[in-house]
C-alpha positions in Angstrom: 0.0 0.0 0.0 1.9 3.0 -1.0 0.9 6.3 0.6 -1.8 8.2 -1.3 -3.3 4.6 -1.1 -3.0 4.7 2.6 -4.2 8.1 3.0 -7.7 7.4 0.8 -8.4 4.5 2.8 -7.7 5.9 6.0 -10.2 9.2 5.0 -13.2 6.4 3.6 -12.6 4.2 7.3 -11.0 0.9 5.1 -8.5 -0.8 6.5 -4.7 0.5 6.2 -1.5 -1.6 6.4 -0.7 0.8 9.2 -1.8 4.8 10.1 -0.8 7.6 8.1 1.4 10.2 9.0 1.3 13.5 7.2 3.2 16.2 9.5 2.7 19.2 8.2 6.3 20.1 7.2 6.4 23.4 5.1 8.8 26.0 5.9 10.8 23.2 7.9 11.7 21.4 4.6 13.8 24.6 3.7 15.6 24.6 7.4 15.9 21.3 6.8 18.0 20.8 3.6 19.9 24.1 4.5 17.7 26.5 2.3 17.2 30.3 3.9 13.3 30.3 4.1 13.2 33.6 2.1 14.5 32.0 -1.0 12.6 28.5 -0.6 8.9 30.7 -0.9 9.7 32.4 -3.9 11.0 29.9 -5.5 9.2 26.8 -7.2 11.3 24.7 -8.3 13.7 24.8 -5.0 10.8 24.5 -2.4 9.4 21.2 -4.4 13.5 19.8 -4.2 13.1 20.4 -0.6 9.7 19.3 0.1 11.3 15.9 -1.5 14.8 15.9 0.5 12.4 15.7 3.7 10.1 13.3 2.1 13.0 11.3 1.8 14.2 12.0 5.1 11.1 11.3 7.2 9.2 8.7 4.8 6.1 10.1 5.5 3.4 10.1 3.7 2.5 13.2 1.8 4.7 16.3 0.0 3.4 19.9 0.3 3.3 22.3 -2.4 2.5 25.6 -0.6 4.5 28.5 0.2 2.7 31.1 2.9 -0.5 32.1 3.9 -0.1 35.3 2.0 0.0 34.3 -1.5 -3.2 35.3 -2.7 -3.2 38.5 -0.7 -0.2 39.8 -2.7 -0.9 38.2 -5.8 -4.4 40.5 -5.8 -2.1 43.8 -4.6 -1.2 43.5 -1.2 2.3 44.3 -0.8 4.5 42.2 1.4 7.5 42.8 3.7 10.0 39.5 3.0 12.7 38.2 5.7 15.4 36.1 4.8 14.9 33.6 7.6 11.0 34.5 7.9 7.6 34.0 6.5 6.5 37.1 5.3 4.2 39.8 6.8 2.0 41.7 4.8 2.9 45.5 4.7 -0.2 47.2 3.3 -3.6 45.6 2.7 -5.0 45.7 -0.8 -8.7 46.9 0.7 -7.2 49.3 3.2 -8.7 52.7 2.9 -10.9 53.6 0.1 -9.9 51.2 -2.4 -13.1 49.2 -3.3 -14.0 45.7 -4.2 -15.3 46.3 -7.5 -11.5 47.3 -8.4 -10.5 43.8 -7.7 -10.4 41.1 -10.3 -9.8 37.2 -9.5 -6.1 36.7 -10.3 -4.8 34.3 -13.0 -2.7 31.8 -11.4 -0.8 31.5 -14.4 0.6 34.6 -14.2 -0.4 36.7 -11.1 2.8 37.0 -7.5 4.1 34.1 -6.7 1.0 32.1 -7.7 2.9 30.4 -11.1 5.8 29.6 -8.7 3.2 27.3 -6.7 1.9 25.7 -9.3 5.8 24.8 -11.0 5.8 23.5 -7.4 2.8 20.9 -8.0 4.0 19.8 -11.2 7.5 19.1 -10.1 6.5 17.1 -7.2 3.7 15.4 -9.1 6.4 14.6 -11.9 8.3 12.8 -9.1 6.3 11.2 -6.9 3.3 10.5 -9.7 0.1 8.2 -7.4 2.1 6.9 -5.1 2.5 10.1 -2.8 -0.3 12.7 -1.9 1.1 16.2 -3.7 -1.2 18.6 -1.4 -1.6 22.5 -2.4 -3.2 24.8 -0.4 -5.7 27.9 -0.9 -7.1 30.2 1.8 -10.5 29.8 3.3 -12.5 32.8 2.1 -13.0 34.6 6.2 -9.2 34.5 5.8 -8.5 35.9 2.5 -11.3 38.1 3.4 -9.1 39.7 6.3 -5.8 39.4 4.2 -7.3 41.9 1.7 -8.6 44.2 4.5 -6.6 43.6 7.8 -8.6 41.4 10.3 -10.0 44.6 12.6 -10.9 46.0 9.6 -12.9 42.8 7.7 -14.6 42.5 11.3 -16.4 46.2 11.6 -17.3 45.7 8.4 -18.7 42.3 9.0 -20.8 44.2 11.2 -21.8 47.8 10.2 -22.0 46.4 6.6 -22.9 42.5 6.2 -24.3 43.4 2.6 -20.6 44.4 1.6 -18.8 41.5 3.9 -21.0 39.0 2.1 -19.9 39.9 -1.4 -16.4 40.2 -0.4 -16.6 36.4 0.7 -18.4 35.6 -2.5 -15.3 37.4 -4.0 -12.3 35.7 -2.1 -14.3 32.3 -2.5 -14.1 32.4 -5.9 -10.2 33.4 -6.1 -9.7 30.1 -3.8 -11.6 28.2 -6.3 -9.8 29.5 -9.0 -6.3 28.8 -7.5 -6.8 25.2 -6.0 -8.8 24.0 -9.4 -5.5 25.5 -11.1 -3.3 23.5 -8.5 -5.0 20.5 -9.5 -4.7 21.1 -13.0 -0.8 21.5 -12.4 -0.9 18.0 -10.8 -1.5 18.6 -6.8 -4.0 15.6 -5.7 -5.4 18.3 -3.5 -5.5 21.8 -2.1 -5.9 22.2 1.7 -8.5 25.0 2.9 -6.4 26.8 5.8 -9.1 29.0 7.3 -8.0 30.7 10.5 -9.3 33.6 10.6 -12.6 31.3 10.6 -11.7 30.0 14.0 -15.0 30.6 16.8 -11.9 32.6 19.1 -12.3 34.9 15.5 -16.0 34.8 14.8 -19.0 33.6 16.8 -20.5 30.2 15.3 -23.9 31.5 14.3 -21.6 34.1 11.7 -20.0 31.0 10.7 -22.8 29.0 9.7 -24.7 32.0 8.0 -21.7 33.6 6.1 -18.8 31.2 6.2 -20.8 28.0 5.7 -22.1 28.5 1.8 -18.7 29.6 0.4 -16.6 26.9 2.1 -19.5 24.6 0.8 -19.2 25.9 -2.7 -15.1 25.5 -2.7 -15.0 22.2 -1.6 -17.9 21.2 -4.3 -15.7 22.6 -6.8 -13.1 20.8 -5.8 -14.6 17.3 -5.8 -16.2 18.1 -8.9 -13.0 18.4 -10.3 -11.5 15.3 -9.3 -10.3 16.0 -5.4 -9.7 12.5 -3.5 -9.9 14.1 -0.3 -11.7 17.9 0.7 -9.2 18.7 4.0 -10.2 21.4 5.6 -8.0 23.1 8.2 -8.8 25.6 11.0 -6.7 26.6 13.8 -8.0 27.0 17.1 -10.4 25.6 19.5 -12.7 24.4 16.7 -15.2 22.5 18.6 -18.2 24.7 18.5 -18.0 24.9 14.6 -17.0 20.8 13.6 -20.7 19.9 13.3 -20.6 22.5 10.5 -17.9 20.4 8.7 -20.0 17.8 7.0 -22.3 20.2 5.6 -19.5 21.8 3.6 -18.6 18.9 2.2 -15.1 18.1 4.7 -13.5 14.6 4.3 -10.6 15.3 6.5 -10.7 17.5 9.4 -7.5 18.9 10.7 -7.6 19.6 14.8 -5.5 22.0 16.5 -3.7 21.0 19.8 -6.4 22.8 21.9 -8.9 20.0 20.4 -10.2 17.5 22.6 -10.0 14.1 20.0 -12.8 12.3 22.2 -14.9 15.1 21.8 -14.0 15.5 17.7 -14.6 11.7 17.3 -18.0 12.3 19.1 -19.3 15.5 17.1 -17.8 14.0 13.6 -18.1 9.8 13.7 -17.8 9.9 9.9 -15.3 12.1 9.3 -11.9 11.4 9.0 -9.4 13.7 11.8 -5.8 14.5 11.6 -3.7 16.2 14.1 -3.2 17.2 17.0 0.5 17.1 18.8 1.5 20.8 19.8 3.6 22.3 17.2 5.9 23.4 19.7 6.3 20.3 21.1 8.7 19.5 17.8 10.9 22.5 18.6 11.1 22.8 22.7 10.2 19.0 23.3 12.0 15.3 23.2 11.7 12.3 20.9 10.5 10.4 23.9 7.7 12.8 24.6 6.9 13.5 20.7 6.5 9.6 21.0 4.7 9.3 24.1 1.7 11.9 22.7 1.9 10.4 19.7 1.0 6.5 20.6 -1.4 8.3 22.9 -3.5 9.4 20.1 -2.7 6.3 18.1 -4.3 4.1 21.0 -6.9 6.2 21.2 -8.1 5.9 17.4 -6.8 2.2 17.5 -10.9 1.1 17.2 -12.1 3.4 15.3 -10.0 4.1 12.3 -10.4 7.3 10.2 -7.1 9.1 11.4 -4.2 10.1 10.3 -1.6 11.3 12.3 -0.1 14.8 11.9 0.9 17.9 13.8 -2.3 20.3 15.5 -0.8 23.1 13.0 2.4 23.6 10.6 5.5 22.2 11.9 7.8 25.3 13.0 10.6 25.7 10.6 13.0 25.4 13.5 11.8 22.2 15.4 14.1 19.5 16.2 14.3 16.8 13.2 14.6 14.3 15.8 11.0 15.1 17.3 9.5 14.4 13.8 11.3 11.4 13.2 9.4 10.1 16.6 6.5 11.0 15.1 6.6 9.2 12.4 8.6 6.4 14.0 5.4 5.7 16.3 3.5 5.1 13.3 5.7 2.2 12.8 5.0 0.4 16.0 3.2 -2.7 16.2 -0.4 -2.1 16.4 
């Protein structure tokens, strides 16, 4: 069973010939093979030869073809501030002040930022790895695009002084995340990953979720499984338990849970969908092996009977954990069950 095998199965309850481990290693592939961070997400072809250097390193069981959460922001005319050994922060918002949405146009991923450089990403690792390994891209959920185009303070009062106006603008960011993940697919990803933060209930309250958030997630994940997506993975940081009954509405396959998550209570509130997660990120930088293994078997023991789980990290691995701590995560995979 090679790993995109293992990974289906895993999402649809089947058996597996052990539990997949997907650690959500992005920036950390750069650290990793000795790649300053700054050059690695502006560059295509270098972040897929380092997403494949850890790949080899860790034999787990999927490759990641996604740069920052600020891609789409600058690609519509936000501008950025880059850091050699950083991710980027955005400088100035492209809605900030008086500009307007109808003076916004959904980008061409072919040719708009750093968008084309993601997608020579997909089609190198696809190239390479081809059905045996999951090539995942990523897109941002459209509450988080929403306040990367306006600054979050911002997309919140006008949430609320103007709902009319905050509506179409998620009808407008949902469509560029359609737009980029169907074109991520089209460049060979197997998948884009919906990383909504700004979603989180410690953002918005849960009835605002349901009534503005709901539809356009719903609509992004249709178009992706229309187009062919094995798996819709949804990922939202943050206590996420008031909004996971949401999930299956929207179409989620696999939902990712943040550290904070209790798993008993996720497996209760979703029995039929697939979870991944949750070990602290920071545990893989301030942490041991022995502990990284000790959570990890936890969670292993605790999905022993009930399948649909894949192991993984509660949120991105930090570029600067200890490549030892990820090793024992995976390693515990590897245990007899």
């Amino acid at each position: 069973m090679n790993s995109l095998e293992r990974v289906i199965a895993a999402v649809h309850f089947q058996p597996t010939d052990r539990v997949p481990v997907m650690p959500q290693v992005f920036g950390h592939a750069a650290v990793l093979a000795g790649v300053r961070l700054g050059a690695y997400l502006r560059d295509g072809a270098l972040l897929a030869r380092c997403q494949l250097h850890a790949l080899a390193y860790y034999a787990y069981d999927a490759v990641f073809a996604l740069m920052d959460v600020n891609v789409e922001t600058e690609a519509l005319g936000s501008t950025l501030t880059y850091h050699p050994d950083q991710y980027p922060s955005v400088r100035s918002y492209r809605l900030a002040g008086a500009a307007k949405l109808d003076t916004l146009a959904v980008p061409d991923p072919q040719r708009a930022g750093r968008m084309p450089e993601v997608l020579k990403a997909a089609r190198i690792l696809r190239q390479t790895v081809g059905r045996d390994v999951p090539v995942v891209g990523c897109v941002m959920g459209p509450m988080t695009l929403a306040t990367q185009l306006l600054g979050i303070e911002a997309a919140l009062y006008l949430a609320i002084d103007h709902p009319e106006q905050f509506a179409d603008l998620l009808d407008f960011t949902a469509e560029v995340g359609m737009r980029f993940g169907l074109a991520q697919m089209e460049a060979g990803a197997h998948l884009p990953i919906v990383f909504d933060p700004s979603a989180s209930p410690e953002v918005i309250p849960p009835a605002f979720y349901r009534e503005l958030v709901l539809p356009r997630l719903t609509r992004v994940f249709t178009a992706f499984k229309q187009a062919g997506a094995p798996i819709n993975w949804l990922h939202t940081a943050g206590m996420t338990t008031p909004i996971l009954s949401f999930y299956p509405n929207a179409g989620v396959e696999l939902a990712n849970l943040d550290f904070c998550v209790d798993p008993q209570q996720a497996m209760q509130v979703l029995p039929q969908t697939c979870l991944d997660g949750n070990l602290k990120p920071l545990l893989f930088v301030e942490g041991t092996p022995a502990e990284v293994a000790a959570e990890s078997l936890r969670l292993l023991h605790l999905f022993a009977h009930r399948g649909g789980f894949i192991l993984s990290s509660g949120c991105e691995i930090p570029p600067e954990s200890q490549p030892e701590n990820i090793a024992a995560l995976v390693h515990a995979t590897r245990q007899p069950r």
